[in-house]
VOKOLBA-636075 format. One line per 5 residues: their letters; for each residue x, y, z of C-alpha. Coordinates in nm, 4 decimals, always signed. Example, Ala and Ser with C-alpha at 12.3 -4.5 7.8 and 13.67 -1.06 7.14 Angstrom:
# VOKOLBA-636075
as	+1.2300,-0.4500,+0.7800  +1.3670,-0.1060,+0.7140
//
This chain:
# VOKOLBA-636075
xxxxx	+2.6591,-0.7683,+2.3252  +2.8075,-0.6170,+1.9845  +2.6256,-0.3356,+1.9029  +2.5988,-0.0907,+1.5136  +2.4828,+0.2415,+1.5330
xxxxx	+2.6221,+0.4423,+1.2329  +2.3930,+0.6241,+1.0083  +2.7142,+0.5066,+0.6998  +2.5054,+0.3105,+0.5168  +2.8546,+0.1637,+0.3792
xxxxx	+2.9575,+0.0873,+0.7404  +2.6723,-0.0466,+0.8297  +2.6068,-0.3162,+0.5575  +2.9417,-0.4196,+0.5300  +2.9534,-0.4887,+0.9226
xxxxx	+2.6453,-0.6287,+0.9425  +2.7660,-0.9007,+0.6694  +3.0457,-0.9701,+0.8171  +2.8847,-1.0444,+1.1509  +2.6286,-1.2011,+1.0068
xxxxx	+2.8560,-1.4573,+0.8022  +3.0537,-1.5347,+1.1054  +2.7417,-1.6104,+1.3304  +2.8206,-1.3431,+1.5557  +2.4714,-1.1949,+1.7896
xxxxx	+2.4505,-0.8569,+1.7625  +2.1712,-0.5675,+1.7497  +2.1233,-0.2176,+1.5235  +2.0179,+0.1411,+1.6793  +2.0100,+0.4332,+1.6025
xxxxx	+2.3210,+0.6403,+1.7291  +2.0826,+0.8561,+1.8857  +1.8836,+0.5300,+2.0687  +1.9790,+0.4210,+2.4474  +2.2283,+0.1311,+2.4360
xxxxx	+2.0661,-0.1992,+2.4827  +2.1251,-0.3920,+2.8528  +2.4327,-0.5891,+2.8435  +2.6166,-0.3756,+2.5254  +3.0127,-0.4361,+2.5342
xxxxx	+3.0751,-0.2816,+2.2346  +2.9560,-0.0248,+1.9809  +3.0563,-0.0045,+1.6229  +3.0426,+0.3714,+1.4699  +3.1220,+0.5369,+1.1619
xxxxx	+3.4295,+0.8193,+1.1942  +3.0863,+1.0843,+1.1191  +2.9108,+0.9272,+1.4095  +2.9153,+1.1506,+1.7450  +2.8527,+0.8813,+2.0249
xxxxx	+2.9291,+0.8946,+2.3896  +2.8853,+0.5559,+2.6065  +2.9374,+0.4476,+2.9729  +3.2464,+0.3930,+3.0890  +3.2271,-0.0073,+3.0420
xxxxx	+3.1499,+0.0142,+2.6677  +3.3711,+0.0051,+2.4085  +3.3513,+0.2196,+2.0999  +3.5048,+0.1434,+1.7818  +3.5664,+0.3625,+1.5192
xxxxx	+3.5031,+0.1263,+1.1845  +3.6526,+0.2584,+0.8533  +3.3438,+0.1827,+0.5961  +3.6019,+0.0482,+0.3078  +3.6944,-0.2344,+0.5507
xxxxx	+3.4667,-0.3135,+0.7568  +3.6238,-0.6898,+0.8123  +3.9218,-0.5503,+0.9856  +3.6255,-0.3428,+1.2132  +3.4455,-0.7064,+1.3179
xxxxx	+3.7899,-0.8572,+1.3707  +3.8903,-0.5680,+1.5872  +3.6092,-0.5901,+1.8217  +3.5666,-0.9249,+1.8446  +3.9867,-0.9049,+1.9686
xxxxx	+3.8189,-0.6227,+2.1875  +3.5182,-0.8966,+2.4125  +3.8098,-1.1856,+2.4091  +4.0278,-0.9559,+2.5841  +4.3860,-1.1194,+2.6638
xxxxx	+4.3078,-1.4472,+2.4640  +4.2469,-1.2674,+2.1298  +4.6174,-1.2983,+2.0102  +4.5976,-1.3319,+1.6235  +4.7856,-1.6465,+1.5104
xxxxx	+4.8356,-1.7373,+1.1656  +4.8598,-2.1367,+1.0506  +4.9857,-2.2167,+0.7183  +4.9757,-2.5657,+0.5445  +5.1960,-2.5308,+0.2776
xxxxx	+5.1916,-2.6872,-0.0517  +5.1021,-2.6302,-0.4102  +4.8247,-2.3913,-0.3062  +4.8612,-2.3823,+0.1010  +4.5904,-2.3241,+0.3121
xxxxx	+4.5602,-2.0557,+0.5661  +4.4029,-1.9344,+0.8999  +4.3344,-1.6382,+1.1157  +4.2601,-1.7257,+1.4734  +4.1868,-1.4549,+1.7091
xxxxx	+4.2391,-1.6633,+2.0690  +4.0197,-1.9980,+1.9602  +3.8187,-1.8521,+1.7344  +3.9055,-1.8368,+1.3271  +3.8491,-1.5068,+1.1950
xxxxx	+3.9749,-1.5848,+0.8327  +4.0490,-1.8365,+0.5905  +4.1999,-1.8238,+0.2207  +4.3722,-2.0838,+0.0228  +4.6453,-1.9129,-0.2396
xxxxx	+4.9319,-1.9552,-0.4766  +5.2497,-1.9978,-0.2172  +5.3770,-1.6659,-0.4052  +5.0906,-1.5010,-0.2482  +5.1186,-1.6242,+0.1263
xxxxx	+5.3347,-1.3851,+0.2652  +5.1455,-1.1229,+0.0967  +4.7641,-1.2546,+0.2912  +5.0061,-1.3252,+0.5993  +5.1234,-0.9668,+0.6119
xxxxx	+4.7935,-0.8047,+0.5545  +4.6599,-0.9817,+0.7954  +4.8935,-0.9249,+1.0945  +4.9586,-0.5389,+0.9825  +4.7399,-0.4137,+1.3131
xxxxx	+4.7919,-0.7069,+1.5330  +4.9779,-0.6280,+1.8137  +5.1726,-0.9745,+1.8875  +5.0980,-1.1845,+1.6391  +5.2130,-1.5132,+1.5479
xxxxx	+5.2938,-1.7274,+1.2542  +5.3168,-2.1255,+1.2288  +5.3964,-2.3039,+0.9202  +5.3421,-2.7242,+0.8858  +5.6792,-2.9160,+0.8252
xxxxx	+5.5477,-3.0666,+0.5540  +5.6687,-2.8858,+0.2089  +6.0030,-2.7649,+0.3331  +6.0670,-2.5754,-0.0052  +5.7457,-2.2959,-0.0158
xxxxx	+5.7509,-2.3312,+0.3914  +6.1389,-2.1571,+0.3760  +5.9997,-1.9239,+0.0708  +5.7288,-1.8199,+0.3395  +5.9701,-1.7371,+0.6423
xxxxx	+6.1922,-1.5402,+0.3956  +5.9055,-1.3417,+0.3079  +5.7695,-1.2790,+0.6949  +6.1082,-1.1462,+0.8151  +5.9663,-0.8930,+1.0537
xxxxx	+5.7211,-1.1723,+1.1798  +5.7615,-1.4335,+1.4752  +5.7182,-1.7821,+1.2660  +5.7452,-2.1367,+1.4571  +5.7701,-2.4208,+1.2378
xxxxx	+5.4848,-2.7249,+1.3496  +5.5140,-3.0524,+1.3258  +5.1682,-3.1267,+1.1383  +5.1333,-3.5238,+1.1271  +4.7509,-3.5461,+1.1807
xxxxx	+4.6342,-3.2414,+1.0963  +4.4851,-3.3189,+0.7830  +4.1238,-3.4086,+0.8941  +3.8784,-3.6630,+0.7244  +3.6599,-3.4538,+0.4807
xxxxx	+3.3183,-3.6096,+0.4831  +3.0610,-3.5770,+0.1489  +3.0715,-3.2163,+0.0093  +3.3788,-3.1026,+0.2005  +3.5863,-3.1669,-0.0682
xxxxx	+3.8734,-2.8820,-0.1247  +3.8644,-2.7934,+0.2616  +4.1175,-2.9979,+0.3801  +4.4154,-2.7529,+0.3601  +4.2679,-2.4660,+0.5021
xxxxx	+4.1030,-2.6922,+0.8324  +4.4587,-2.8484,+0.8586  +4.5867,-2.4556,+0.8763  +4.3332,-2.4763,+1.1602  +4.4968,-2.7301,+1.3347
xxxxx	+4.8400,-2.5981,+1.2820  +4.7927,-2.2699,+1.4003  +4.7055,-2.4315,+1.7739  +5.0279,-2.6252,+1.7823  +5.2843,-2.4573,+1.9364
xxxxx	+5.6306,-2.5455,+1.7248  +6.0013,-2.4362,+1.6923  +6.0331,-2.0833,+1.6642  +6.2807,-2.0153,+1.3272  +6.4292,-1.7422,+1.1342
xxxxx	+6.5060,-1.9850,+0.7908  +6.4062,-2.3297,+0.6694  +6.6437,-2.5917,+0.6204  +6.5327,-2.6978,+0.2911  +6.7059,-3.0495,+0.3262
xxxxx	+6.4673,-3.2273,+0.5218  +6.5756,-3.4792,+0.7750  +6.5375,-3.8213,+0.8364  +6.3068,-3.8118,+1.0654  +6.1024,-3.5409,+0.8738
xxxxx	+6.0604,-3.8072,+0.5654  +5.9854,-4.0803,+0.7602  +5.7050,-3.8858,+0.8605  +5.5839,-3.8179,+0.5691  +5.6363,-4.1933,+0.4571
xxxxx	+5.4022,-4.2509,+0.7893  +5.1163,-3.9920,+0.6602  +5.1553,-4.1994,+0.3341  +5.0369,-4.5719,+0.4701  +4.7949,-4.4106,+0.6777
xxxxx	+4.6756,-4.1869,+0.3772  +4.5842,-4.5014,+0.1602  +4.3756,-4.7763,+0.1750  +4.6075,-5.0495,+0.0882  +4.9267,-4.9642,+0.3863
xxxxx	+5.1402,-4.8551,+0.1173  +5.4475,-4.6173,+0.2070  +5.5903,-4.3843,-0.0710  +5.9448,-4.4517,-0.0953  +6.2280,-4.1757,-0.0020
xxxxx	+6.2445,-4.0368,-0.3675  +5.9084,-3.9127,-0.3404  +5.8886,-3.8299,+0.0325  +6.1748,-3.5628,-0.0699  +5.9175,-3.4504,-0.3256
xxxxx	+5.6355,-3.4325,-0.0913  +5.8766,-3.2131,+0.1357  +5.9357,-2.9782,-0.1097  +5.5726,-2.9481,-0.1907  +5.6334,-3.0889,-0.5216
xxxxx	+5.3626,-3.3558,-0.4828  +5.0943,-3.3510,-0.2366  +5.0927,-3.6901,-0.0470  +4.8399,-3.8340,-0.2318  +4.9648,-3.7345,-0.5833
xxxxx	+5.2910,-3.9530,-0.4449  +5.0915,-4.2526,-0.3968  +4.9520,-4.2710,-0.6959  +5.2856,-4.2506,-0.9015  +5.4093,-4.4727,-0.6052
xxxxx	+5.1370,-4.7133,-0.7682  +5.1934,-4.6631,-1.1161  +5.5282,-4.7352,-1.1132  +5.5070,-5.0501,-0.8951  +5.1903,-5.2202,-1.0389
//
């Protein structure tokens, strides 16, 4: 059990947001109060004087962030598992996630400028952390490992991890494929070939007949486009269409 006791008003509203947005149990006391049964871990304010048994944990939360607190002690009850891994679905505006072990801890969709700036913030207290970036836009995917040279990147392969997006879900889709990409393992790199391959368009000409309703395939032109992150797949079907009806 996750327990606050802080008397940092601050602290404690900010960490009891964040747990609360993440659907994370937890229970308040005062730092004076008894620890409840079954309390793992204790989140305190660097003014709060607490002493606990030797099988709780006590974390020291900085009130200005208390996101980085949540993420530290949820790292903290998932013990070994909790490695932070990044995915990244590039594009015009990729998607990104935090997982801590299985569970996501973050997401943010950006300008590609500003990946390797939410990547690096991100990772700055992790203490193996992991980055993997979707084949799919070969241009901002190299400007991303360039920019995360003092970070271990693998490059997925991420046919089919685009998910349906059902009624309302609309805009999601690159930050749940980031999802999915950060649980594949891929090719670990230190640069991007920009040029993508054969088999790398054909790929993409494969997402493109699946991606529409009519089994139509975006010719190589446009796949190179698509790799580049130039066009997103479906903006290439579409001016696959207009220029062939």
């Amino acid at each position: 059990m996750i327990v606050v006791a802080t008397e940092n008003f601050e602290l404690y509203h900010g960490v009891v947001t964040e747990l609360r947005d993440r659907g994370v149990a937890f229970t308040t006391i005062e730092p004076d109060d008894p620890f409840p049964k079954r309390t793992e871990v204790v989140v305190v304010g660097p003014d709060d004087s607490i002493e606990g048994p030797e099988d709780v944990t006590i974390v020291e939360a900085d009130p200005a962030e208390p996101r980085r607190a949540v993420e530290n002690l949820l790292a903290i009850l998932r013990g070994e598992d909790g490695r932070v891994i990044v995915g990244v679905d590039p594009g015009e505006k990729p998607g990104i996630a935090v997982l801590a072990g299985d569970v996501v801890i973050g997401a943010f969709q950006v300008p590609a400028a500003k990946v390797g700036e939410v990547v690096r913030r991100e990772v700055a207290d992790a203490a193996d952390p992991l980055v993997r970036i979707g084949d799919g836009a070969r241009l901002v995917g190299s400007r991303i490992v360039d920019d995360l040279e003092d970070v271990p990147v693998e490059v997925v392969d991420e046919t089919g991890t685009t998910p349906y997006l059902g009624t309302g879900a609309r805009g999601m889709g690159d930050v749940l494929a980031a999802v999915n990409i950060a649980r594949i393992e891929g090719e670990r790199v230190d640069s991007i070939d920009v040029d993508p391959t054969a088999g790398e368009l054909q790929r993409i000409k494969d997402r493109s007949r699946e991606a529409g309703d009519d089994n139509r395939a975006i010719d190589e032109r446009l796949a190179r486009r698509v790799a580049a992150g130039e066009l997103t797949v479906e903006e290439a079907l579409a001016e696959h269409r207009e220029r062939t009806e």
